[in-house]
N, C-alpha and C positions, 0 to 999 in steps of 0.2 A: 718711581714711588720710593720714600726713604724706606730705610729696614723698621721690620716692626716685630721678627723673631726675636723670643730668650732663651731659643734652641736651633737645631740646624732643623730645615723641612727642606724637601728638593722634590722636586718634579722634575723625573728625567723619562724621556723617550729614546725609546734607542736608534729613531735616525731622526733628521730634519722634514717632517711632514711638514704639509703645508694645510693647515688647518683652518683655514681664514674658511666665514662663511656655515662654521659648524655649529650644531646645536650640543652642550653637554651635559649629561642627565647623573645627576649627582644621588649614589645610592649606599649613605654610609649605614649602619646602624640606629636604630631607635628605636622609638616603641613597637612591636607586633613586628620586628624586624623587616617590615614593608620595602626600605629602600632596598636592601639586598637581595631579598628574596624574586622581588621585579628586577633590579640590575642583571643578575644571573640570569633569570629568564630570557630576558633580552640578548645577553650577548649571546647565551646558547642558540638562541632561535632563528637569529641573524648570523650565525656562524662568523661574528665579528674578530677582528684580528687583533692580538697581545698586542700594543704598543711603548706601556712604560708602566714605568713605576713611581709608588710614591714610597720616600725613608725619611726617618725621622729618632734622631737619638732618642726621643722622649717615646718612641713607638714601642710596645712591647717586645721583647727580643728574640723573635718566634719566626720561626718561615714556614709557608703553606705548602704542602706537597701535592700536584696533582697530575694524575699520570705519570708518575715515576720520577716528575721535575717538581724541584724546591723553585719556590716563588714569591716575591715581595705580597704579603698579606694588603696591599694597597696596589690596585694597579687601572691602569688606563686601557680600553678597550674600541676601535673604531670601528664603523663603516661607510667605508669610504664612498659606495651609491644613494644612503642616504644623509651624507653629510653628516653623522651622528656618534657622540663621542661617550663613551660610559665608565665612568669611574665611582668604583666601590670598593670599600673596605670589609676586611672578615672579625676586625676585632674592633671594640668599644671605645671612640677617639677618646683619650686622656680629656678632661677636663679643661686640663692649665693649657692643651697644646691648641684647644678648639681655636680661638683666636688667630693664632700664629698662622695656623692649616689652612684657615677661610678665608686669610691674606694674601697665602703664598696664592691661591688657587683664585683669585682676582689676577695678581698679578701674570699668571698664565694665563688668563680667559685675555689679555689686552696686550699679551705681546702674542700671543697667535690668533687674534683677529675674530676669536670664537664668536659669534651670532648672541648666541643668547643661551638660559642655562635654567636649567629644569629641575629642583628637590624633588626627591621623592621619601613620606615621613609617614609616620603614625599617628591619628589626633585620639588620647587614649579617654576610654567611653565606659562606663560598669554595662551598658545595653547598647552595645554599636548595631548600626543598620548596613545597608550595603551601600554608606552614602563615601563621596569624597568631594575635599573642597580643595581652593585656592588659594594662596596669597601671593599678590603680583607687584611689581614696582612696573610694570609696564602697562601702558593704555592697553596696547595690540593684545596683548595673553588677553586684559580682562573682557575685551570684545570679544575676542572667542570661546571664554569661560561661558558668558553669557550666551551667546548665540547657541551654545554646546550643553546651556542648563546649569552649569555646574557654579554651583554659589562658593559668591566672593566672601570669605572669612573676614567680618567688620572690627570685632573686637579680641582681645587677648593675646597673648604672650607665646611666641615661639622663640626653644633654644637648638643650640649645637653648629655646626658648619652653615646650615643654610639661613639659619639667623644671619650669621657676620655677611655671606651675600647678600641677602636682602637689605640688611639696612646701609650697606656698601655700594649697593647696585644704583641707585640715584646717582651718588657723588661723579661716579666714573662712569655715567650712560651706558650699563649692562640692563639688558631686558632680564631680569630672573623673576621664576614662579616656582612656588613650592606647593605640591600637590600631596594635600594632608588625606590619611584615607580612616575613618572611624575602625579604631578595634579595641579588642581588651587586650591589653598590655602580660596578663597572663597567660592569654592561649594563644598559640605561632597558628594561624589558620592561612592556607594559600589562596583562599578568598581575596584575603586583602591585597596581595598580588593581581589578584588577576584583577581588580578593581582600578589599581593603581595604572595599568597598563592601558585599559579600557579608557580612560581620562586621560591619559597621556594619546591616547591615537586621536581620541576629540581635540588635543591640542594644537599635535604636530601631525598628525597622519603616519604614525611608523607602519600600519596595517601587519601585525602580528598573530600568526596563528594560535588560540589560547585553548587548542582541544586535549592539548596534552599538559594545560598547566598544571591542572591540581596534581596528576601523576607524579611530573617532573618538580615541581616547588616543594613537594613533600619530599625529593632527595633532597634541593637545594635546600632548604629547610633544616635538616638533618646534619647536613655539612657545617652550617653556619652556625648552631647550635654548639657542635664540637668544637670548632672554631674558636670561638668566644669563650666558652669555657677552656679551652686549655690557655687560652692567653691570660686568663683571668688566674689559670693556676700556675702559670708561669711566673706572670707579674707579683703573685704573692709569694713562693719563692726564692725569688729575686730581691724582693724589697726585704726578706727576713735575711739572707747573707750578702747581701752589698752594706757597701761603708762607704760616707758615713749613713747613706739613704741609700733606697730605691726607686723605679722611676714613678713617674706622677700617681697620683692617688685617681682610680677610677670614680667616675659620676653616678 
């Protein structure tokens, strides 16, 4: 695949897994903060193992501290009985880098062989219900959307990382589904979470204990909350004493 960054982005793992055959559920930020708030859930739940990181100059300049270890605010998380790979972000992908980011991360899903690849997003609502939908470039997902209930999103516009998947996933025969979940973009509710995982087990079968979500996502929740905002007070900053600029303007 030629280069298509105007910045450096790397996906690095810190051994040579063998990853062929895996499903990757992609949980950066968005509206009702859905994808993170599920991603977290999940690796907690699944006692999934640190695998890598993601860096990127244009990345805010911030590291995540957890348990007494600093840590790339972008990281990659497996497991290895359910073939199942989780990568989420704690802070707001830059704008300018979304492109570069949902390129690099095609070009990982095809040199390690990944299966197929799973958004998890916000569809933001002023009256949301406890619904969630799909968008698929795959026959297979939309057969089991359907078999599963879960309606297929016909018309409108989706942005950020799982956009450049989807409308990538054709070219380069990637199965990718983005499982949009209705919320208000005002309130962080762990609903949405647990919604988002409930249609993801209709998809792929993770079969996840969800007794402790709301508990546990109101920490997660909490985290990601601070999270965001200190990158967001770093990046400003940042951009008030770098020269001649700072790094990209948030969306």
């Amino acid at each position: 695949m030629p280069a298509v960054l105007d910045c450096m982005i790397e996906i690095k793992l810190s051994k040579n897994y063998n990853l062929k055959g895996y499903t990757l559920i992609e949980g950066f930020p968005g509206a009702g903060l859905v994808g993170p708030m599920a991603a977290s859930y999940i690796v907690e739940k699944l006692s999934m193992e640190y695998i890598g990181d993601i860096s990127s100059d244009s990345f805010p300049p911030i590291a995540a501290i957890h348990n007494g270890i600093p840590m790339y605010t972008a990281r990659l998380y497996m497991d290895e009985k359910r073939k199942l790979l989780v990568m989420l972000a704690e802070f707001t992908i830059p704008t300018n880098v979304v492109y570069a980011l949902g390129m690099e991360i095609i070009s990982f899903i095809r040199k390690y062989g990944i299966k197929n690849v799973i958004s998890i997003g916000g569809l933001p609502m002023q009256q949301p219900g406890n619904n969630a939908y799909i968008i698929s470039s795959d026959e297979d997902f939309g057969k089991q959307a359907k078999k599963q209930g879960i309606k297929n999103i016909q018309e409108g516009v989706i942005a950020g990382v799982s956009a450049i998947l989807l409308v990538n996933a054709v070219h380069y025969n990637i199965p990718v589904a983005d499982i949009l979940v209705e919320v208000n973009p005002a309130i962080l509710n762990p609903k949405y979470a647990e919604i988002a995982i409930m249609t993801l087990d209709k998809l792929i079968g993770i079969e996840i204990d969800l007794r402790e979500l709301e508990k546990e996502s109101k920490v997660v929740e909490a985290k990601v909350k601070d999270m965001l905002g200190k990158a967001k007070e770093t990046h400003d900053r940042y951009s008030k004493s770098a020269e001649p600029a700072g790094p990209p303007t948030y969306a």
